[in-house]
PyMOL Python script that loads the backbone (N, CA, C, O; Angstrom):
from pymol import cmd

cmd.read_pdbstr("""\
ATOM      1  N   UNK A   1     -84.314 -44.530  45.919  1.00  0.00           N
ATOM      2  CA  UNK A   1     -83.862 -44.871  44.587  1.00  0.00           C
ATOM      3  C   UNK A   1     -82.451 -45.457  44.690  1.00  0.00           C
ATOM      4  O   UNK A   1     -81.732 -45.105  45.625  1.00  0.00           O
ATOM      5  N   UNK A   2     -82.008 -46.353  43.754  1.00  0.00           N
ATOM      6  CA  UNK A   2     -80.993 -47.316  44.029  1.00  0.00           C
ATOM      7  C   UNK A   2     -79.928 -46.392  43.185  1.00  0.00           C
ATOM      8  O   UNK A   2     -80.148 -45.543  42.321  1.00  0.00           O
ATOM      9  N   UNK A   3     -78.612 -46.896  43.785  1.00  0.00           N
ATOM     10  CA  UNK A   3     -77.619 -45.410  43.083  1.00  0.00           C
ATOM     11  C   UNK A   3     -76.991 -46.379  41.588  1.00  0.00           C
ATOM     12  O   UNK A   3     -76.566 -47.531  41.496  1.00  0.00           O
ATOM     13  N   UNK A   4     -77.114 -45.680  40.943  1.00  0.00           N
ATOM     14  CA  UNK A   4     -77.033 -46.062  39.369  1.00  0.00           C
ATOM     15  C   UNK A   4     -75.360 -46.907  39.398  1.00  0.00           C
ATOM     16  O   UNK A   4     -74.498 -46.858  40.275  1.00  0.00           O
ATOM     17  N   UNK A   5     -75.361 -47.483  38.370  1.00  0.00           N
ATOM     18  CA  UNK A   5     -73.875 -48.120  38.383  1.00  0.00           C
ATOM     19  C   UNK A   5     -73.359 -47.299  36.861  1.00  0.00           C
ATOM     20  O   UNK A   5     -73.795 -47.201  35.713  1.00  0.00           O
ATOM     21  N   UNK A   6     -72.663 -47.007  37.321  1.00  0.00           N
ATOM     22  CA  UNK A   6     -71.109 -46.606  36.198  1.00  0.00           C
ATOM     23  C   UNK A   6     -70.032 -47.175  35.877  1.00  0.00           C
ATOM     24  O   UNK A   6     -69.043 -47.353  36.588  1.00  0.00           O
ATOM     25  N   UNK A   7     -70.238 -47.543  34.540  1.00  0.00           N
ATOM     26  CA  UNK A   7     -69.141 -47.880  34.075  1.00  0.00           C
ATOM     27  C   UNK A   7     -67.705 -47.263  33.845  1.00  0.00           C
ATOM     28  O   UNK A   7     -67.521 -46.551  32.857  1.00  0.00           O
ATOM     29  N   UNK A   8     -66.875 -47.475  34.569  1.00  0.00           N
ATOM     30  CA  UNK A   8     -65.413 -47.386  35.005  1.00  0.00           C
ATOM     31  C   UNK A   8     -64.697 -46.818  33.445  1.00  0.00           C
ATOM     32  O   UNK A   8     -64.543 -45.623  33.194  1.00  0.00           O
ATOM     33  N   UNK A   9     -64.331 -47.898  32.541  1.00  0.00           N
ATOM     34  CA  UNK A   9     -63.692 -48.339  31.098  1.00  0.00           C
ATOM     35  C   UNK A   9     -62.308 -48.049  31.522  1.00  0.00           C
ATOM     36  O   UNK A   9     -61.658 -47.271  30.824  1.00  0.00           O
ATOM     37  N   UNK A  10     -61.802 -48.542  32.510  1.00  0.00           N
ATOM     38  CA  UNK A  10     -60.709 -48.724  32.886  1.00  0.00           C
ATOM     39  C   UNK A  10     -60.219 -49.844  32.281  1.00  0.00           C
ATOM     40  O   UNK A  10     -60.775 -50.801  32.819  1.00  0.00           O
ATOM     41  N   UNK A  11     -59.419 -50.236  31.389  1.00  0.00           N
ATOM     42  CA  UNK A  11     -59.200 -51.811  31.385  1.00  0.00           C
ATOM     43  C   UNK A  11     -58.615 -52.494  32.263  1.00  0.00           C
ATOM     44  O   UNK A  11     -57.530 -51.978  32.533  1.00  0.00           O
ATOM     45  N   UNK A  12     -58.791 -53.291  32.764  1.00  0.00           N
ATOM     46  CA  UNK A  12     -58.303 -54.541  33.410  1.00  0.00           C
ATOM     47  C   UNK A  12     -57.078 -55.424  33.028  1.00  0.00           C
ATOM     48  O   UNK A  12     -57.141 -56.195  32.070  1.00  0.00           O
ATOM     49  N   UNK A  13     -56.223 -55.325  33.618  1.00  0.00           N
ATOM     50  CA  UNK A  13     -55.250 -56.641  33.375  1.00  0.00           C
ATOM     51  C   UNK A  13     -55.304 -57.998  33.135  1.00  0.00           C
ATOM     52  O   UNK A  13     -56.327 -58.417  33.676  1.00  0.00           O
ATOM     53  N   UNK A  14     -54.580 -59.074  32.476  1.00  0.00           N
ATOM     54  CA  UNK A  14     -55.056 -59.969  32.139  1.00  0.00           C
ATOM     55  C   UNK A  14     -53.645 -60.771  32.184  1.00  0.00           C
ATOM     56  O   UNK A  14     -53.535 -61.983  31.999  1.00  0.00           O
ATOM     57  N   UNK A  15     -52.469 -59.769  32.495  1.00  0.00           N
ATOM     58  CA  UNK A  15     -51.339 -60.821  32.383  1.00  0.00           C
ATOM     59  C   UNK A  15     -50.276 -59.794  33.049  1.00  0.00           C
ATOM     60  O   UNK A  15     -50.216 -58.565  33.020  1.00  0.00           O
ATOM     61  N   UNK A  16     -49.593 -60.621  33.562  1.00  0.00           N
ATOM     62  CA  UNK A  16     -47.751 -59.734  34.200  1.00  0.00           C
ATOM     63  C   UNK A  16     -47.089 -59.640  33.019  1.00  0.00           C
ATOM     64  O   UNK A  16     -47.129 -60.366  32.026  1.00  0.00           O
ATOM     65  N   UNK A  17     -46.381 -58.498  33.292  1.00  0.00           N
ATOM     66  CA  UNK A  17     -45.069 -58.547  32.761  1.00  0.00           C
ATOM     67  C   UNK A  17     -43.963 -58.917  33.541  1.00  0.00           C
ATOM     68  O   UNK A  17     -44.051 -58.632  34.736  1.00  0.00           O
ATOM     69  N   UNK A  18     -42.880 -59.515  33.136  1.00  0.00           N
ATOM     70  CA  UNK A  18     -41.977 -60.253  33.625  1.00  0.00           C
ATOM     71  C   UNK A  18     -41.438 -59.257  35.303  1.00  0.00           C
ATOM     72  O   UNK A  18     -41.146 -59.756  36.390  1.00  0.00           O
ATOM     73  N   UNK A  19     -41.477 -57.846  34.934  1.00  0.00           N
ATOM     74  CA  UNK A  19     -40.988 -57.304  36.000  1.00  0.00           C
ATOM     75  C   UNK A  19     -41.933 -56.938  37.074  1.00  0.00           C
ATOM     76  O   UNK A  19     -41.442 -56.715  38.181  1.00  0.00           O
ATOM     77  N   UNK A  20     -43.331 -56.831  36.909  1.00  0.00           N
ATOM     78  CA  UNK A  20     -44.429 -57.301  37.358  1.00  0.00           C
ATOM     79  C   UNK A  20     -44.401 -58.213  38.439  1.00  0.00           C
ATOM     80  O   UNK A  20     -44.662 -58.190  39.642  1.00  0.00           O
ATOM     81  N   UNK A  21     -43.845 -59.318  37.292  1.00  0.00           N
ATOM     82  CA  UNK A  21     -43.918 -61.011  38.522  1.00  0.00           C
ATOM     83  C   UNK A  21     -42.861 -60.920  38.905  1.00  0.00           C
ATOM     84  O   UNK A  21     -42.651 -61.862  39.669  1.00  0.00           O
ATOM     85  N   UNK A  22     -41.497 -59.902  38.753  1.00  0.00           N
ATOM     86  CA  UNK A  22     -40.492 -60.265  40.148  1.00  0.00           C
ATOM     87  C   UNK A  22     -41.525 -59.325  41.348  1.00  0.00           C
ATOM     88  O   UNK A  22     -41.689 -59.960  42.390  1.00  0.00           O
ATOM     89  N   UNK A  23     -42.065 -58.234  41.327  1.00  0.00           N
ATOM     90  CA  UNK A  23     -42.522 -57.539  42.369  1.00  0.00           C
ATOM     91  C   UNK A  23     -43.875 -58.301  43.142  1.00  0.00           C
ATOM     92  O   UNK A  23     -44.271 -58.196  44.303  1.00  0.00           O
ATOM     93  N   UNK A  24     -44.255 -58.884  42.309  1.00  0.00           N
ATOM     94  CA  UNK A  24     -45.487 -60.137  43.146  1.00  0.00           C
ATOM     95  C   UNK A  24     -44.827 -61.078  43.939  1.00  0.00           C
ATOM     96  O   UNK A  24     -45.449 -61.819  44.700  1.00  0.00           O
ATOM     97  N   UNK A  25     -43.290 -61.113  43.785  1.00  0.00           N
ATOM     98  CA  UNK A  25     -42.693 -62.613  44.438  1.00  0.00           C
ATOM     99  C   UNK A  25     -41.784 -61.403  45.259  1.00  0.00           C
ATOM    100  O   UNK A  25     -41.067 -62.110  45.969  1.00  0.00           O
ATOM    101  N   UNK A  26     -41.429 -60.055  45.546  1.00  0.00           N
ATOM    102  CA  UNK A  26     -40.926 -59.318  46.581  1.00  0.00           C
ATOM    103  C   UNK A  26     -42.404 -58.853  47.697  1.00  0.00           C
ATOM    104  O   UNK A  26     -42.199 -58.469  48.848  1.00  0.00           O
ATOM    105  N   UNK A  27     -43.456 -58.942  47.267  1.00  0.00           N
ATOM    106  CA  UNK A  27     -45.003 -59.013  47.897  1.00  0.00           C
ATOM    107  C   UNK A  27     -45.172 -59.772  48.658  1.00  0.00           C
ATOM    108  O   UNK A  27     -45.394 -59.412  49.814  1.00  0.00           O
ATOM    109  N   UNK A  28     -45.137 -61.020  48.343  1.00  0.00           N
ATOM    110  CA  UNK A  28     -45.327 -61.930  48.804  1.00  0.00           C
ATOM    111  C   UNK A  28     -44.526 -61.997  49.569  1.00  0.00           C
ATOM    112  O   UNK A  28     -45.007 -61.730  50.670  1.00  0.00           O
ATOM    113  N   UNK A  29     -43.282 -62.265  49.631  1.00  0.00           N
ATOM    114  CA  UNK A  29     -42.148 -62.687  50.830  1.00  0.00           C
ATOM    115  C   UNK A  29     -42.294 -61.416  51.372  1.00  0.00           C
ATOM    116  O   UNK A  29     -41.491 -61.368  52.304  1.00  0.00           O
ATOM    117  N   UNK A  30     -42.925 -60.301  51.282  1.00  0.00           N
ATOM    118  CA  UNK A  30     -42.829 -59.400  52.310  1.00  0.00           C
ATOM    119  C   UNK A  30     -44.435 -59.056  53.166  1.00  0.00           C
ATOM    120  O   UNK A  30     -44.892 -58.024  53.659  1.00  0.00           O
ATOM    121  N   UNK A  31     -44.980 -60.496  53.040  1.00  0.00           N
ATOM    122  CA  UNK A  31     -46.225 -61.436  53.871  1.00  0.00           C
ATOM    123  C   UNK A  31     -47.566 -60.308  53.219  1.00  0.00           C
ATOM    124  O   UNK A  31     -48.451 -59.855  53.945  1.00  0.00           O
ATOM    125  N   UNK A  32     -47.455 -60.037  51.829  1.00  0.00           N
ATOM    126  CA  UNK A  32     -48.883 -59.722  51.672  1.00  0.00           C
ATOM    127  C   UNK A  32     -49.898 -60.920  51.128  1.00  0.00           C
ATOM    128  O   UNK A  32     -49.485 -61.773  50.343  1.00  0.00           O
ATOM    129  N   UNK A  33     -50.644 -60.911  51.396  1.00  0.00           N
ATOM    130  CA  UNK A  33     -51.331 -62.304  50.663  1.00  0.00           C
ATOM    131  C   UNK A  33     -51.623 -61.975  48.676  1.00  0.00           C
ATOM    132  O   UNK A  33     -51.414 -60.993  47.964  1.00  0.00           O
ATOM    133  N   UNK A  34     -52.226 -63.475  48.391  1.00  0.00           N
ATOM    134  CA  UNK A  34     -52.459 -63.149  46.772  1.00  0.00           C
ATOM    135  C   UNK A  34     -53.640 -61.949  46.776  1.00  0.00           C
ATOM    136  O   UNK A  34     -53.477 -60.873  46.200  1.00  0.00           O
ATOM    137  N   UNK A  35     -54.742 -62.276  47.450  1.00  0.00           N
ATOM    138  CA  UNK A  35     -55.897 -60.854  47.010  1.00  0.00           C
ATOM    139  C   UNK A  35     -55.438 -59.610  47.260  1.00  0.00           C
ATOM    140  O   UNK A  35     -55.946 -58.583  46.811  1.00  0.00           O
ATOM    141  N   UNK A  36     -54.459 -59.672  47.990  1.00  0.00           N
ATOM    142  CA  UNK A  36     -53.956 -57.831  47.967  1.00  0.00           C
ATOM    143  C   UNK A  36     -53.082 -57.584  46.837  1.00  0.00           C
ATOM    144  O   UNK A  36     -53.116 -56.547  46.174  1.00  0.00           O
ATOM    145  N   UNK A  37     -52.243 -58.628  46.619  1.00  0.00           N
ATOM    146  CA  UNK A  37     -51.280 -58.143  45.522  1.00  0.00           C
ATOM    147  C   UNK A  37     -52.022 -57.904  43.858  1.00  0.00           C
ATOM    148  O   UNK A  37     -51.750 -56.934  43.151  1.00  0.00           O
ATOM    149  N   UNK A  38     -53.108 -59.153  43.414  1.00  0.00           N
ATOM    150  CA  UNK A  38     -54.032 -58.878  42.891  1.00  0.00           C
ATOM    151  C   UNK A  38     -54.675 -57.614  42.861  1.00  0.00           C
ATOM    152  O   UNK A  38     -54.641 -57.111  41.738  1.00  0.00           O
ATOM    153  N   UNK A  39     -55.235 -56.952  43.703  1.00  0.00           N
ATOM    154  CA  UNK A  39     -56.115 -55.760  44.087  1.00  0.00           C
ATOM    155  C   UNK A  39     -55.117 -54.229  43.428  1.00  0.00           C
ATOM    156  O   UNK A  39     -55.203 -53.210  42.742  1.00  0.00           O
ATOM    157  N   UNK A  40     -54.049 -55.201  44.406  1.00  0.00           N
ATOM    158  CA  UNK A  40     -52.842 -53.133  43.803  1.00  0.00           C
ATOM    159  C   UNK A  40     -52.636 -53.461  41.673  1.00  0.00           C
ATOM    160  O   UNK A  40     -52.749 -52.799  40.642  1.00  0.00           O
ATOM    161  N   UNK A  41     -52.367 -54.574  41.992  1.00  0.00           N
ATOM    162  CA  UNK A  41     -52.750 -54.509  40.116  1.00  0.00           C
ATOM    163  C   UNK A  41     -53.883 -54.738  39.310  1.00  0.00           C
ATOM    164  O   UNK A  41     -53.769 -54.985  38.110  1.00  0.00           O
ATOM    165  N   UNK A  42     -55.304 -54.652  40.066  1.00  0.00           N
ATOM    166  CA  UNK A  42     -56.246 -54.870  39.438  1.00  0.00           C
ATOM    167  C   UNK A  42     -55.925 -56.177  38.209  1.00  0.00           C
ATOM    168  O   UNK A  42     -55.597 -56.065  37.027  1.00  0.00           O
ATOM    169  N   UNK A  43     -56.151 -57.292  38.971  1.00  0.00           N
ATOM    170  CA  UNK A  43     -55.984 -58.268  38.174  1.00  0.00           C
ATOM    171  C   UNK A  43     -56.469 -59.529  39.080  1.00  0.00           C
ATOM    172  O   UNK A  43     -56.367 -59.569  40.306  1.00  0.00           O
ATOM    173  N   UNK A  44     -57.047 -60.613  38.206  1.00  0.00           N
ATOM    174  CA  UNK A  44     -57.120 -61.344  38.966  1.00  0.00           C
ATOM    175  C   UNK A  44     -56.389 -62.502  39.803  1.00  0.00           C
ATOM    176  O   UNK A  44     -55.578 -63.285  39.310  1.00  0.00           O
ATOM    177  N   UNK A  45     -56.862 -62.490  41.353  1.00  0.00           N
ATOM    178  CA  UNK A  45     -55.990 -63.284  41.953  1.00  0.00           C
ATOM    179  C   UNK A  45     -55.568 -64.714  41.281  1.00  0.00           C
ATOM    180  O   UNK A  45     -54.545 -65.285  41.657  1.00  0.00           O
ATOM    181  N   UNK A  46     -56.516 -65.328  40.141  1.00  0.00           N
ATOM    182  CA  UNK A  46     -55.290 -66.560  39.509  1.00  0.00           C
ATOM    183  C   UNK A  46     -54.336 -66.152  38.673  1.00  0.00           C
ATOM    184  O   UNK A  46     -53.561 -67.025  38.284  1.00  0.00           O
ATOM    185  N   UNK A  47     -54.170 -64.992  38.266  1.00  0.00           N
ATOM    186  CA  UNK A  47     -52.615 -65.210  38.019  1.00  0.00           C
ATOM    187  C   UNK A  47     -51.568 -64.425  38.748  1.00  0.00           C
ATOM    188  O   UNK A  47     -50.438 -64.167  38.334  1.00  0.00           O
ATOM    189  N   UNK A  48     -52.133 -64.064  39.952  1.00  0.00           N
ATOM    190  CA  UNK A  48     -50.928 -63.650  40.896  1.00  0.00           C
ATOM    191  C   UNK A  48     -50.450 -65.457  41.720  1.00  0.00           C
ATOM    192  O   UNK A  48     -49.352 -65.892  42.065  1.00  0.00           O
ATOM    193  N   UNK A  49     -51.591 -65.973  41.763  1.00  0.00           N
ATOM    194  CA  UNK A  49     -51.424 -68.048  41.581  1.00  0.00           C
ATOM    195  C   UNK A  49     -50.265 -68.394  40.568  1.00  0.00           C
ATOM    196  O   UNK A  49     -49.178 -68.949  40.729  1.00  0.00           O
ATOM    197  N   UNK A  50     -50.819 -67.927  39.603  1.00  0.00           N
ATOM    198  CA  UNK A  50     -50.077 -68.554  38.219  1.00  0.00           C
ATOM    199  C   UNK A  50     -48.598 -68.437  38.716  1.00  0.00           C
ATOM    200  O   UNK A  50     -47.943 -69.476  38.795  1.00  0.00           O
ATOM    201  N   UNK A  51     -47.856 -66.873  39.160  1.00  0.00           N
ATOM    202  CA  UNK A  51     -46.678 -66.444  39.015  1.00  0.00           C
ATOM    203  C   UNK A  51     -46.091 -67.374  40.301  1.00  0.00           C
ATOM    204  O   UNK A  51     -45.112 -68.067  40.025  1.00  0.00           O
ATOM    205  N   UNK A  52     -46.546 -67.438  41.516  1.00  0.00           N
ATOM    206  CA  UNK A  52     -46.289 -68.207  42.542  1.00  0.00           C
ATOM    207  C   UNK A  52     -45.893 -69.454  42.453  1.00  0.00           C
ATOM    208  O   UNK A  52     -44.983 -70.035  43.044  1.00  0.00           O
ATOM    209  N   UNK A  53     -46.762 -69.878  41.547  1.00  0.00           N
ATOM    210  CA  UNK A  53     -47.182 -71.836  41.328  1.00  0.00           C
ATOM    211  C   UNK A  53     -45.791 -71.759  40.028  1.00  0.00           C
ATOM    212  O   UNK A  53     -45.358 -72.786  39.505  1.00  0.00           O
ATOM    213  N   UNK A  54     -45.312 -70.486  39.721  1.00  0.00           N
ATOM    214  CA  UNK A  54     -44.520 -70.807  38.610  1.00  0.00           C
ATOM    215  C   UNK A  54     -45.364 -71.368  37.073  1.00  0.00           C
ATOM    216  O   UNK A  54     -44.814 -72.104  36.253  1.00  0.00           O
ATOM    217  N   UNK A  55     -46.166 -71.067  36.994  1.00  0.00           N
ATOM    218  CA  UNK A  55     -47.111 -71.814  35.643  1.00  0.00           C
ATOM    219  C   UNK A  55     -46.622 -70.506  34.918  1.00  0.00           C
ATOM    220  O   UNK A  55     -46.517 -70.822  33.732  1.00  0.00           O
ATOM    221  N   UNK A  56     -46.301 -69.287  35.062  1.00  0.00           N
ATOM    222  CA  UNK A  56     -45.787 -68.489  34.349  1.00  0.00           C
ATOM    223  C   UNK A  56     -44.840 -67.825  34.842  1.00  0.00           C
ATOM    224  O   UNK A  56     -44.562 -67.891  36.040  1.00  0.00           O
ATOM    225  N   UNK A  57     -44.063 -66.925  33.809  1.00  0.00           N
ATOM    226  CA  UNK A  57     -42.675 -66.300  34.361  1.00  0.00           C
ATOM    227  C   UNK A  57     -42.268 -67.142  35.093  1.00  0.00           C
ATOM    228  O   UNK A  57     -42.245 -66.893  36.299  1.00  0.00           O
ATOM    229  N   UNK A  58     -41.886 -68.210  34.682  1.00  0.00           N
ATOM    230  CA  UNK A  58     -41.001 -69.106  35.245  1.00  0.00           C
ATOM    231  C   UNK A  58     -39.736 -68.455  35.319  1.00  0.00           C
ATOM    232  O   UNK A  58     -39.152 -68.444  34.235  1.00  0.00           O
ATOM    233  N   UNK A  59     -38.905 -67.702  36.615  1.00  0.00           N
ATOM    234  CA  UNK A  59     -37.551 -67.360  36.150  1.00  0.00           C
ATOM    235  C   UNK A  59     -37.422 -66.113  37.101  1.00  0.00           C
ATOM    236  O   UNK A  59     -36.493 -65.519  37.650  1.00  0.00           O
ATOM    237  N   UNK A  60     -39.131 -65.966  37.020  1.00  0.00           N
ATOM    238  CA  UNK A  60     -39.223 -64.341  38.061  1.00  0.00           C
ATOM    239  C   UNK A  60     -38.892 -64.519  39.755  1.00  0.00           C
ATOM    240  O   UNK A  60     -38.698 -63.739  40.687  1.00  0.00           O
ATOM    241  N   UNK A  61     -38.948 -66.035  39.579  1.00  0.00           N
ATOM    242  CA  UNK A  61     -38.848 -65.963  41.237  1.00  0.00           C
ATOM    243  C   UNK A  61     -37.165 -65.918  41.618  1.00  0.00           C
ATOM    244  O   UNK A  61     -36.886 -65.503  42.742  1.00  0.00           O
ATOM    245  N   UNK A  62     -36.198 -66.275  40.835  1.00  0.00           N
ATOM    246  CA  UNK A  62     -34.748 -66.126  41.049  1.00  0.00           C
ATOM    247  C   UNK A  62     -34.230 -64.983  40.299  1.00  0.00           C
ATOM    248  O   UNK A  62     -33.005 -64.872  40.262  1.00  0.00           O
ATOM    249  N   UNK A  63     -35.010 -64.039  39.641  1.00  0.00           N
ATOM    250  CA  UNK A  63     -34.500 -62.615  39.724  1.00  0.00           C
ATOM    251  C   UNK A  63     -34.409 -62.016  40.788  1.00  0.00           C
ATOM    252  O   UNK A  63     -33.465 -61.395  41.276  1.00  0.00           O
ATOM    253  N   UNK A  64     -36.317 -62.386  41.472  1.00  0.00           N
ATOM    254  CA  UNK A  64     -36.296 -61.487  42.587  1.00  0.00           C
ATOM    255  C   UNK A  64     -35.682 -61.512  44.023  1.00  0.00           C
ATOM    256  O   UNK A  64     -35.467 -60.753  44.968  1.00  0.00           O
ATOM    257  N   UNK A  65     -35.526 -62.787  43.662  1.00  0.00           N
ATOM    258  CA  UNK A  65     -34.290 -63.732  44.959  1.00  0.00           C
ATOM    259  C   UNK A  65     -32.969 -63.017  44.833  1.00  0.00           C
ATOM    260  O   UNK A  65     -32.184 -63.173  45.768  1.00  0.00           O
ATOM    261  N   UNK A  66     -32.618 -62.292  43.868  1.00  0.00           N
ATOM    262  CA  UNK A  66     -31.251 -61.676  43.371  1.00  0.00           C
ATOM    263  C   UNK A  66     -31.167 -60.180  43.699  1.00  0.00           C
ATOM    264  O   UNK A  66     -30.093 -59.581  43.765  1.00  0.00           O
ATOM    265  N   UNK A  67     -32.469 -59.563  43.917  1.00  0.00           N
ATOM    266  CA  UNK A  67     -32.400 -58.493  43.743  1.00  0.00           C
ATOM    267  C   UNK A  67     -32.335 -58.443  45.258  1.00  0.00           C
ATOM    268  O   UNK A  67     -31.777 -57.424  45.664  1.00  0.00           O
ATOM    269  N   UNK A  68     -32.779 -59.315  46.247  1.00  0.00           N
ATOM    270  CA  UNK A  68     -32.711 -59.357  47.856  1.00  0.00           C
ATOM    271  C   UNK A  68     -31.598 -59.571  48.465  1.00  0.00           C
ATOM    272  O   UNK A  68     -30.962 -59.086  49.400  1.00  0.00           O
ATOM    273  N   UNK A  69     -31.469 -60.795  47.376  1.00  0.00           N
ATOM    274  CA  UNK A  69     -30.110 -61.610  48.150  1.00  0.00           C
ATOM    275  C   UNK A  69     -30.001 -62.652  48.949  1.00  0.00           C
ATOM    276  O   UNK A  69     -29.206 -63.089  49.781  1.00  0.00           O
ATOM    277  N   UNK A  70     -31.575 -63.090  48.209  1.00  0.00           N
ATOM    278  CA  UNK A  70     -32.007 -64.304  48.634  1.00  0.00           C
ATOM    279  C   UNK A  70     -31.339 -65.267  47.955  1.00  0.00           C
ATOM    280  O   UNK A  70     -30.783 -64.948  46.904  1.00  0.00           O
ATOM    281  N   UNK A  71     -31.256 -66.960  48.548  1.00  0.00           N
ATOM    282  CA  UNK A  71     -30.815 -68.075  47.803  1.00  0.00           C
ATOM    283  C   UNK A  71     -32.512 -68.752  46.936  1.00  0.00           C
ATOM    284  O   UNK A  71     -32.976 -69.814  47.350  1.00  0.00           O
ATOM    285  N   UNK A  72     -33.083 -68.141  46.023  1.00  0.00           N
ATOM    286  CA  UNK A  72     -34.601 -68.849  46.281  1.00  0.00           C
ATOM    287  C   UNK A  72     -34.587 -70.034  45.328  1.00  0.00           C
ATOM    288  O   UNK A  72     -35.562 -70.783  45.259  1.00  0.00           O
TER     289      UNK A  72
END
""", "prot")
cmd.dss("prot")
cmd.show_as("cartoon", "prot")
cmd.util.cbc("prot")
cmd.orient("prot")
């Protein structure tokens, strides 16, 4: 017999919050790829894209450059 599926009703993410997308852009430069960073926030990998490509939180990537001490 096939094992039944259950529904979770976890909701799902659908968007960052600004402090969110500085920690996706400290992820990343600290060499995780997009499907893992996706995965720890249950969300999907296009908008851990989005925050990268800058199509959103435009701004998150030179916070998080600040908080390192990076020039980004």
């Amino acid at each position: 017999m096939a094992k039944r599926v259950v529904q979770d009703n976890y909701p799902r993410k659908t968007k960052f919050t600004l402090e969110e997308a500085v920690d996706v852009w400290l992820r990343h430069w600290a060499g995780q790829f997009q499907h893992e960073i996706a995965a720890a926030y249950v969300i999907n990998s296009g908008r851990v894209s989005d925050v990268l490509n800058e199509v959103t939180h435009v701004g998150s990537k030179q916070e998080a450059a600040q908080r390192v001490g990076r020039t980004g």
